[in-house]
Every structure is written in structure tokens, then in C-alpha cells.
N, C-alpha and C positions, 0 to 999 in steps of 0.2 A: 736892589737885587743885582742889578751888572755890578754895581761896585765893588760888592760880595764876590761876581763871581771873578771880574779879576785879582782879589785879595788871595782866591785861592789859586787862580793859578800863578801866582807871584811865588806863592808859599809853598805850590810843588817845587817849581825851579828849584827855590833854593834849596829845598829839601835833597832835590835829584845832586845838587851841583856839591854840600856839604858832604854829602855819603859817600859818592866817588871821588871826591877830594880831601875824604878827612883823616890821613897820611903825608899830604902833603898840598900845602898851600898855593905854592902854583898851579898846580892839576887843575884846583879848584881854583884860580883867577882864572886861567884857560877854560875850566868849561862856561865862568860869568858873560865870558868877554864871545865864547859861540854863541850862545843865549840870545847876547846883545846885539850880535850882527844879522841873529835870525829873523829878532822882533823888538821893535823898538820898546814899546811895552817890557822889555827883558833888559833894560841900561841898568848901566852898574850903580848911575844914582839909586835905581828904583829898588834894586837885587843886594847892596849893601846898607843903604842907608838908614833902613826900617830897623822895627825890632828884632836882633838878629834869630831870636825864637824861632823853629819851625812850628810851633803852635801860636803863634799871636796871633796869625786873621783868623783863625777858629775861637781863640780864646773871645777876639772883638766879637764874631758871628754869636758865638753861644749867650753873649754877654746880653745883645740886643734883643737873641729871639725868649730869653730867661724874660727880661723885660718885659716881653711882647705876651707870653705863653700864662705866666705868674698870675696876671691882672685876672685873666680869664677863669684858671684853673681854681683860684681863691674865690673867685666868685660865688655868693651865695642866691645869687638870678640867673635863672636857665639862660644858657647864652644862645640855645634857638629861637628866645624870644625874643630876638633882634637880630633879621635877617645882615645887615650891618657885620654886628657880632661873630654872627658863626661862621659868613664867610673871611674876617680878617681871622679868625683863630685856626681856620682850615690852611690858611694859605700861610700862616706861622708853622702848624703844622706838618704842611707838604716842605718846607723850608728846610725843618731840623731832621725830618726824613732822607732827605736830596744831602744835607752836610753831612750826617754819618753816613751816609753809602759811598760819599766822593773821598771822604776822610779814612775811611778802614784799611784801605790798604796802608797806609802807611802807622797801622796803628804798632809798628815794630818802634816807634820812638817813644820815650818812657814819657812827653812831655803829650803829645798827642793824642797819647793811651788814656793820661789822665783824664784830659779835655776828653776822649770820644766816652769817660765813665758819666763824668757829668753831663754829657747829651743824652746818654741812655737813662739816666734817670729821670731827666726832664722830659723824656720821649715815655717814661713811663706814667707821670705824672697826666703827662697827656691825654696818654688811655687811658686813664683812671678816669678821666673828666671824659674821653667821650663816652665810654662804658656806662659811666652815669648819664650822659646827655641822651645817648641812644636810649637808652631803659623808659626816659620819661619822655620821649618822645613815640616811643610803645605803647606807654600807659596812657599817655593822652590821647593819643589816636582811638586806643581801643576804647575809650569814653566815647569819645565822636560819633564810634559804629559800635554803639552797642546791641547785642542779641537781640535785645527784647524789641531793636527799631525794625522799618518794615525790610530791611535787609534780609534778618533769617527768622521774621517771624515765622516761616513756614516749617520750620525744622518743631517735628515731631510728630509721637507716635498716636495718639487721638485720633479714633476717624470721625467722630461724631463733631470735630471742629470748634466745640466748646463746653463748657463745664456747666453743671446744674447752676440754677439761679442764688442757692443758698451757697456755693461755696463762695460767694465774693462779700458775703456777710462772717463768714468766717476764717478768712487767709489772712493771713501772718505776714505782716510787711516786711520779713526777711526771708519768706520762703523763696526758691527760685522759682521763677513762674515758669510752665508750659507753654510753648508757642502752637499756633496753629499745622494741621495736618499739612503734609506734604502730599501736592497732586503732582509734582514734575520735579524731575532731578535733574532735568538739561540746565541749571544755574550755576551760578559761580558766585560765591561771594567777596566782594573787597573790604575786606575787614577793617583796612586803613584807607584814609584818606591818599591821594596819588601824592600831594605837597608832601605830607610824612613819609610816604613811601619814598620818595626823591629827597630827602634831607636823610633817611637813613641810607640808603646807598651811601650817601657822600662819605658815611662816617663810615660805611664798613671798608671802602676802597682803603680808607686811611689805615684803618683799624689790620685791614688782612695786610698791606704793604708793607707795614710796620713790625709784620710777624705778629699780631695780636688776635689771627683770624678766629684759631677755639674760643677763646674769651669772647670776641662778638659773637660765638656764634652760641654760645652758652648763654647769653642775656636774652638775644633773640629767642630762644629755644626757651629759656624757663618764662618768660612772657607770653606765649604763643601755646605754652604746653598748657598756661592754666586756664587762657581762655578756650582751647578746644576740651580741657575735662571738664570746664565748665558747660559747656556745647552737651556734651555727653549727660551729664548730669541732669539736664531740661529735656534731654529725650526721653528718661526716665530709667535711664541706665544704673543698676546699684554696681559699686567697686564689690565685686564678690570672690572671692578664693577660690580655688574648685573644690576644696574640704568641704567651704561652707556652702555650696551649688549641692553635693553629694548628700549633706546633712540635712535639705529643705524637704518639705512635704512635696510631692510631686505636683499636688496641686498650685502650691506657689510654683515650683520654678517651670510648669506651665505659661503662669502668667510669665513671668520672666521669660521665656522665649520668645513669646509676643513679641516684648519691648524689645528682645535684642534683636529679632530679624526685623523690625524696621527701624531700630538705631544704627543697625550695619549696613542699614540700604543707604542712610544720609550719609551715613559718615563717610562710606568709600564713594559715592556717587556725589557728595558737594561739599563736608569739610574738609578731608584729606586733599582731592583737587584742590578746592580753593586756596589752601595752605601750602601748598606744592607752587602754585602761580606765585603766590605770597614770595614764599621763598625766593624766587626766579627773578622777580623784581628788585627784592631788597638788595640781593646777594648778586644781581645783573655782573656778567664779568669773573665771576669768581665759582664757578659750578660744584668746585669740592665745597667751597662753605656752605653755599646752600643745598647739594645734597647732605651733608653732615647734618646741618641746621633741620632740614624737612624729617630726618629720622628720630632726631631729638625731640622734637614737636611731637610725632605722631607715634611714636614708639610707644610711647604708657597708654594709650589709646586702642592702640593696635593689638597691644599682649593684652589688656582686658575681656577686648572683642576674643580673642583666639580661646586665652583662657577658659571662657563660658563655654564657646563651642569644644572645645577638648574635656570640660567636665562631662559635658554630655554626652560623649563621645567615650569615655573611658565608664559612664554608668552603668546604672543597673541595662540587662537585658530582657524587664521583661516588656512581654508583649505589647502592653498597652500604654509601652512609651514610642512604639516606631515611627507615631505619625507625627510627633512633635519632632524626634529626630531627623524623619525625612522633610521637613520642614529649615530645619541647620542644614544639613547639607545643601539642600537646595537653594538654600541665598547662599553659602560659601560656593556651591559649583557657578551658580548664576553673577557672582563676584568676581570669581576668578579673574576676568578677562580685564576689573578696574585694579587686581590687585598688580595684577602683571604691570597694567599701566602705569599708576600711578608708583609702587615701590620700584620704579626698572634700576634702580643706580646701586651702586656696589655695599653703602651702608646698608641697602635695604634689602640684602640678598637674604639674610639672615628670616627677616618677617615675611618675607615670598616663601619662603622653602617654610617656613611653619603655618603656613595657612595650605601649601598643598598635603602636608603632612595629616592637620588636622583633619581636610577633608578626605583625605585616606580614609584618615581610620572612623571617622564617621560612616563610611561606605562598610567597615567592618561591624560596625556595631548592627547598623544594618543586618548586616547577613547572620549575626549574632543572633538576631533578634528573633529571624526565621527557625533559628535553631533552638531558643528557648521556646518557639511555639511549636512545634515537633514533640519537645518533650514534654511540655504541658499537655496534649494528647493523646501522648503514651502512658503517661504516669496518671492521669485521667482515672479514678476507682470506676470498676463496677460492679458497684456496692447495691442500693436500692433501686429498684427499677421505678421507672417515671409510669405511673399510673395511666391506665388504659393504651401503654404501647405509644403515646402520641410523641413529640417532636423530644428529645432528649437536649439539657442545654449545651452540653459541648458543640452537638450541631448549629445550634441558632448560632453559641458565638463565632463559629469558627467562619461560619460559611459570611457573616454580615463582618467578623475581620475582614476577609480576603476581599471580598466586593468592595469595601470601605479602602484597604489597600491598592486596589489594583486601579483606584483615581489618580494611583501616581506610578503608572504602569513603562513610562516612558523613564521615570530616575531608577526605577526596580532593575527596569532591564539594565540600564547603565549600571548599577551595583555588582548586576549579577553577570555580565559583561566582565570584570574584574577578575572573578573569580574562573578562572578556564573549565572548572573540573563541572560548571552548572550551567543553568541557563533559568532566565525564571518562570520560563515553563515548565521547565524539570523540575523546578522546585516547589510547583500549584502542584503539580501533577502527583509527586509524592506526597505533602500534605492532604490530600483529597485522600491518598491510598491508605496512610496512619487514618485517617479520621474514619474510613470506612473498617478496615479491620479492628478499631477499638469499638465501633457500634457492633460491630459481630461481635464480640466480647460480649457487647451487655447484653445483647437479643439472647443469648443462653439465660440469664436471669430468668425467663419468663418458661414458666412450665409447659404452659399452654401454645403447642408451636403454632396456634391458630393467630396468639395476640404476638408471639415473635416476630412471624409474617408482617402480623399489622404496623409494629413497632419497625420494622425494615420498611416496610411501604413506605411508612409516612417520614420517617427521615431520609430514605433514600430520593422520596420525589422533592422533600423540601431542597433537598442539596440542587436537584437538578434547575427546581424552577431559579433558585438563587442561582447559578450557572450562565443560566440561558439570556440574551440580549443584554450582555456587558461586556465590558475588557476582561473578567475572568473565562467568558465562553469562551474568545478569540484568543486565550491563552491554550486552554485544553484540547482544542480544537470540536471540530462537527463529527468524528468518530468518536472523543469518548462521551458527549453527548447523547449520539446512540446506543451506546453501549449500556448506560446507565439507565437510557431510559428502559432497556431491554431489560433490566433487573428489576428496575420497580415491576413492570409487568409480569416478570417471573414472582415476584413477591406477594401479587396480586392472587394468583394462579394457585400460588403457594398455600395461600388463606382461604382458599375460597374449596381447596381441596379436603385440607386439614378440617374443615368446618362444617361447610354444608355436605360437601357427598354423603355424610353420615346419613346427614334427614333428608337430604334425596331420595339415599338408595334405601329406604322404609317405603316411599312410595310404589314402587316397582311392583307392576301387578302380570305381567310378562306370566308366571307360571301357578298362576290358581285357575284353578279349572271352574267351568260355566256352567257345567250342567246343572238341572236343576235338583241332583240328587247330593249337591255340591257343599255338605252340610262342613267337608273339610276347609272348603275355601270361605264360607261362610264365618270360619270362627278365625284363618288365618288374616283377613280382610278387619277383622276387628281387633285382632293383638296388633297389624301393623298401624292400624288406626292411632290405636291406644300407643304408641310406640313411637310416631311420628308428633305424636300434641307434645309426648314428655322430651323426647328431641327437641322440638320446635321453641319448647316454652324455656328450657334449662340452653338451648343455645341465645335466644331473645333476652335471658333476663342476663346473661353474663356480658355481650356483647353492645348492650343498652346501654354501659359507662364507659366502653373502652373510647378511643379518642381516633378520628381522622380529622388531622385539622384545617384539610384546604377542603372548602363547601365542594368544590366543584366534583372533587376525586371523593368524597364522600357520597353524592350524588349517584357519580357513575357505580360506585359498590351497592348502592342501594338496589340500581335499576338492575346490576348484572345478578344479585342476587333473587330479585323479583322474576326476570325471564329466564333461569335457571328453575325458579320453583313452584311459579301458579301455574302454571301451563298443567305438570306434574299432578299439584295436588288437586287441580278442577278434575281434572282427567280420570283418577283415584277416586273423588270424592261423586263423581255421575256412574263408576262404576261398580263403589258401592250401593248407590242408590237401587241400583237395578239388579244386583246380584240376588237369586233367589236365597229363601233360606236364613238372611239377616235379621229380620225381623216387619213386626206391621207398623214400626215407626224408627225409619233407620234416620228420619231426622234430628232426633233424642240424642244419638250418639255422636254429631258431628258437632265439635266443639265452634269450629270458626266454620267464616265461609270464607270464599277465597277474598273479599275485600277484607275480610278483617286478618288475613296472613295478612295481606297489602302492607296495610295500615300500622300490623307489628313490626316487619322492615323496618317500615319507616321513622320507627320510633332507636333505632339502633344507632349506635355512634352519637351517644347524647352527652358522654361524658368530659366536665368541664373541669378536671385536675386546675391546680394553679401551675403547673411544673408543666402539663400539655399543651398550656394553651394557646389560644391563637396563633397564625403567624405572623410572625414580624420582621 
């Protein structure tokens, strides 16, 4: 190597000493003869005698390292597989690297020029060999640490940890297996052996100094890319389009959401890190190639993830996909903070700004979504009316929607946060108000303002009980609470006016006279008799089927209607007893006694519609 390097500085001199003096011969013995007095190494033996070429010690250098280079390059035996090997090829290497870079400038001499072609061929050659050498010492490595070892067994999305007993009697020796659930994401995996990882470095230092660095980092990149879709792949990730996301039964791309919010917990929380570290290591020293290298890797990965979430994000709006979407958004907002980490470098600014994008506009679809159920409310028929008045379903869904939504009351508000012009209390608060004005709508159905009433009660108190002790009450607040309750009670008031006053005010014995010549009040005491059963009986037999469906609010109608009316008809029915004039057996004429009023009460609000029933 020194002998080398004083060849070349021989072959500068004379280089220097020909150009300034190639006009004139003496210039140039004069500058031999400064040369000579400077450095004895520079005597006119040394600086005349040689081959007078300014490319002969490059031509001797190139000739030796072709020698040296050739044997390896031909080689059909990994030359990593002899530590030996790879470091005399390296150091051949850094050789012809160090000769062209000292040799360029002078590459204005047509003899030089030639010689620095055939070192950049040989220098290409090179790369070609370690291009290859790196690749298999990727592919070996990645044999080493494969998936399936306890390294990333944990990678997947299974929570039940393992598969029926029958599937290992029927899997396919080429299937990709499943690895076990993941309980902890604080891991990092080393996908390569450290030896491998420290034998590629060597090659990229070579590879990037040489000018070769994309090409390394493109071998890097396609080895690294197929083991992370193959990563992807074992989580249970499908490569999907958003056409074909858009064209799935909602039922599958259900299950699909599953998989991808916890294919997108591993991948941003311990493949993408690990292959980030990956990167850092191999590429030690040279930070553009391995951010280049980490976005190539993680790029095809990364726009799949995005992908699915922007299919979903651009879907249908209805209603009864919010919760799977609020389910997207919330691993992309709960990612955010790996996404920022792990993509921070300039190649990766592109896939930062699309995963905040995406989760924009998941935040819109969102509020979309609130707006599709607004109109599914209004446009709501009211067409048949729900038999005996009882719970109508727009109510049940709408009210066990919103309670079922408001479990994610903290990402709502953050949605509805976004939006300046709302709040999402603003926006319970008007859904409550359409849902209430479309039930007036349908309470006109009903002829009978008595079963209207009853049909307002009962959805109006079911709305409240659904209200009351959850994150929708603490949305509406403890005034409109009140308020509503105040309307069932008016609703109550409502029915019970519409209905019974009628066979109340039959009872009313206020202005019949007593005396015993009283043959007037005697016959007015038996039409309102007669007057009050055909009341009693034709209000009992209609209201027998109609529907209250909370026991308890059924109960209390029962009792208000009872202390409204036996009191009355006992009172009525001891004064006709005594009333002269009636007859010698006014027992004849009295249809019930006051237990058996009792007892008909009690037989009211029996009706069991399928469309009424229960609540739920």
C-alpha cells in the first residue's frame, strides 16, 4: 500500500512538471530539478527514469487491484462465508475507491481518463458483487430470525391466543401461520442477527462512498419490504383497494376493521419502530440512506393501512356504521403520536400528512354520520300507528343509538370540537328535538286523544328513563331532564282527562234532590247508573289492549285511576242505596261493587303488540 502511494505521488509530480513545461523543455528540467531539491523521493533518477506515461502507476495499481477484485467478483461462493474473504475484498475495495477519487482530477489527460474508465468499471463490478453479497446476507439473516421464532411470535390479532384443536388436523403446510396475541407493544424486534447487521454496514459504507447508496438502498428496501408484508400478512391483513373495501358486505368489512385496528397497533407500535432501528444500524453513518431505505420498507405497508382507513372514511354514511368508524379514528388519533415518531424525516413527510388527512376526514365522516341520522328521523313515515299507543321503534332505536354512542363521548366531543358551528351537546340536544317532533307527527295517527296521550307517555318517559344516569343525561343537562319529565306528567294529566272525567263526571250526585217525594231523582240516579257501567265497560274494554310498557308507570296509572274513582262510585253507589223511591231491591241494579271496579282497572294496559313491546 505505501508503495502505491508513493507511485502516485511520483506520477503527480510528473504530471505537474509535463503540463507546466510542455512548451518548453527546460521549464520543465527546472521544475524536475525544484522537485529534487525539495524531496529526495522527487530525484531526477526517480522522476525521469520510469515509464515516461502519466498513467503507468495507475495503470500498475488498476492492474493489481483487477487481479485482486476479479477472483472474488467470479466467485460462485459467497465471499461472506469467509471472514478471510470479505475483509481482503473490502480492503480491495476501499483501494480502488481511494485511486479514483486521488486520480480525478487529473482526469483531463486522455491516458488517465482511459485508465479512471476501466476503474469505474471494475468499481462497478464491484457493486454488482456486493449488491449481491448484501441481498444474501438479508436473506440469510432473515432465515435466522424468522416470524414464526419466539422473536415475533406475539404479533397478532387473536385474543383467544389459539386456534380450535381441529384446525391443526386440517392446515396446509404452505399456509402462513398466525402468531400468538399480542399483550405488550413496549418490544422491539431484531430481525437480524447483530454479525449480519455489522457485515452489512461494511457493505453499505462501501456501497454509499462509491456513489452506489440508492442501489443499496433499493436491495435493502425490496428484502425488508417483503418481510414486513409478509408481517402484515400473519396479522390477518388482506391487500384491499378501497373500490373493493366499498363493494364488501358491511358485515365482512366489519370483521375487517377488527384486524386492521390491531394490525395497526403492531405495526406502528413494533414493526415499523423495529425497522426504523433496523434501518439506523445497517445504514449507521449515512442517515439519508436509511431514512430513504425506512420509507421504502414501510411505504407499501403504510398506504395499505391508510388506504382501508380512507375507504372507510370516504363510505357509506349510514348510521349503523359510526361505531366501527369511531373505532378507525380512534387507533389513527391514538397513533398519531407513533406516527409523528416514527415517520419524522423528510421522505416520510408525505405518509405523516396522509394519515393526518385520513384522520380528518374520518372525523367528517363522523359528523356525516350524525347528519344521516337526523334524516333518517325526519324522513321517518307516519304511516301505521304502533298498536295500543306503546313504545314506537324510531324511539327504541334512536334513544339505545345515542346511549350506545355516547360510550365514546370523550372522541364525539373531540369530533364535534372540529366543527366550530356545534358542540355535541348541541347536537344530542337537536336529535332529541327531531325525534320528539316526529313522534308528535305520529301521535295524530291515533283518533282517540286518550291513546295519543298514552302513546306520548310512553315514548316520552321511555326517552327520559334512557337519559337519565349516563353520559347522555350529563350531555343534556339536569334542566332538560326536568323539562321532560314535566311533559310525561302533562301527558299523563292529558289521558287521564281525555278519559276518565267522562265516567267520573256520570258519578256526580251534587244536584239530585233527597226528598222522599224525590220520584225525579230517583230515575235520574238510575240513567246515570246505567250511564256510568256503559262508560265504565266501553272505556275497560278499549283500554284492556292498549300498551304501557314500564310495569312501574303502568302501576302508578292504575292506582291514579283507582283513587280518582272508587272513592266516587262507593259514594254514588251508598247513595243510591238509600235514595228513596229506587226500588225494594236497588241491589238488582248495581252491576259491580267497588272491588269488582277495582279489579277491572286492574285488568287495563294488558295489551301485548309485537311492535309495543317490552322495553329494551
Amino acid at each position: 500500500m505505501a508503495e502505491n502511494g508513493e507511485e502516485k505521488l511520483l506520477a503527480v509530480a510528473r504530471h505537474i512538471a509535463r503540463t507546466l513545461g510542455h512548451n518548453d523543455d527546460t521549464m520543465a528540467d527546472d521544475i524536475l530539478q525544484i522537485f529534487s531539491n525539495f524531496d529526495g523521493r522527487f530525484s531526477r533518477e526517480k522522476m525521469t527514469d520510469d515509464d515516461p506515461r502519466p498513467c503507468a502507476p495507475l495503470e500498475h495499481s488498476l492492474k493489481s487491484l483487477h487481479r485482486q477484485i476479479s477472483q472474488y467478483v467470479a466467485s460462485d461462493n459467497p465471499i461472506w462465508a469467509d471472514s478471510a474473504d470479505s475483509s481482503a475484498f473490502l480492503d480491495s475495495v476501499d483501494e480502488l475507491i481511494s485511486i479514483i477519487k486521488d486520480w480525478s482530477p487529473m482526469a483531463g489527460d486522455k491516458s488517465i481518463n482511459a485508465c479512471l474508465a476501466r476503474a469505474d468499471d471494475l468499481l462497478q463490478q464491484s457493486m454488482f458483487r456486493l449488491e449481491v453479497e448484501f441481498r444474501s446476507l438479508m436473506e440469510r439473516g432473515g432465515d435466522s430470525f424468522e416470524l414464526c421464532d419466539s422473536t415475533t411470535a406475539n404479533l397478532s390479532f387473536d385474543d383467544d391466543g389459539g386456534g380450535d384443536e381441529d384446525d391443526s388436523d386440517d392446515s396446509d403446510s404452505n399456509q402462513i401461520p398466525v402468531a400468538q396475541p399480542v399483550n405488550d407493544y413496549d418490544i422491539i424486534i431484531d430481525a437480524l442477527p447483530s454479525v449480519t447487521v455489522n457485515d452489512l454496514n461494511e457493505i453499505a459504507k462501501r456501497m454509499v462512498s462509491a456513489g452506489f447508496g440508492k442501489e443499496c438502498s433499493h436491495v435493502y428496501s425490496s428484502c425488508r419490504r417483503e418481510f414486513l408484508e409478509e408481517s402484515m400478512s400473519r396479522l390477518g391483513l388482506q391487500k384491499l383497494s378501497i373500490e373493493e373495501v366499498q363493494k364488501m358486505p358491511w358485515q365482512e368489512v366489519e370483521e375487517q376493521i377488527d384486524r386492521w385496528v390491531k394490525a395497526t397497533n403492531v405495526a406502528l407500535r413494533i414493526l415499523f419502530p423495529s425497522e426504523r432501528r433496523l434501518c439506523d444500524r445497517v445504514f449507521f453513518g449515512f442517515s439519508s440512506a436509511a431514512d430513504l431505505s425506512f420509507m421504502e420498507v414501510c411505504r407499501g405497508s403504510t398506504i395499505q393501512l391508510l388506504n382501508f382507513a380512507d375507504a372507510i372514511a370516504i363510505g357509506s354514511r349510514s348510521p349503523e356504521r359510526l361505531f366501527k368508524v369511531l373505532d378507525v379514528f380512534e387507533t389513527l388519533r391514538d397513533l398519531m403520536p407513533e406516527f409523528e415518531a416514527v415517520f419524522s424525516d423528510q421522505y416520510c413527510l408525505l405518509l405523516r400528512n396522509e394519515a393526518v388527512t385520513i384522520w380528518k376526514r374520518l372525523g367528517e365522516a363522523i359528523r356525516g354520520i350524525f347528519m344521516e341520522l337526523e334524516n333518517l328521523i325526519r324522513r321517518d313515515p307516519a304511516k301505521a300507528a304502533v298498536p295500543g299507543g306503546g313504545l314506537h321503534p324510531i324511539t327504541r332505536y334512536v334513544m339505545n343509538y345515542l346511549r350506545a354512542a355516547c360510550r365514546s363521548t370523550q372522541t364525539l366531543e373531540q369530533v364535534f370540537e372540529k366543527d366550530s358551528s356545534s358542540s355535541l351537546s348541541v347536537q344530542m340536544a337537536w336529535i332529541m328535538e327531531l325525534l320528539e317532533s316526529n313522534l308528535e307527527v305520529k301521535s295524530k295517527i291515533y283518533r282517540d286523544p286518550a291513546l295519543c296521550s298514552v302513546f306520548m307517555m310512553n315514548n316520552g318517559r321511555y326517552i327520559v328513563q334512557k337519559v337519565n344516569d349516563n353520559e347522555l343525561g350529563s350531555l343534556l343537562g339536569d334542566d332538560w331532564i326536568r323539562k321532560h319529565n314535566a311533559k310525561v306528567r302533562q301527558y299523563h294529566s292529558n289521558y287521564q282527562r281525555s278519559s276518565w272525567n267522562k265516567v267520573f263526571g256520570v258519578l256526580k250526585i251534587d244536584n239530585i234532590p233527597s226528598a222522599p217525594s224525590g220520584a225525579a231523582g230517583a230515575r235520574s240516579l238510575k240513567e246515570k247508573l246505567k250511564l256510568f257501567y256503559s262508560y265504565f265497560d266501553e272505556t275497560c274494554k278499549t283500554q284492556s289492549s292498549w300498551v304501557v310498557f314500564d310495569e312501574q308507570h303502568r302501576e302508578e296509572l292504575k292506582i291514579a285511576i283507582t283513587k280518582l274513582l272508587l272513592p266516587a262510585y262507593g259514594n254514588f253507589i251508598v247513595k243510591f242505596q238509600n235514595f228513596p223511591d229506587i226500588c225494594k231491591h236497588p241491589e238488582r241494579l248495581i252491576k259491580y261493587t267497588v272491588e269488582d271496579v277495582e279489579a277491572r282497572i286492574d285488568e287495563l294496559f294488558q295489551g301485548t303488540g309485537a311492535s309495543a313491546g317490552g322495553k329494551k
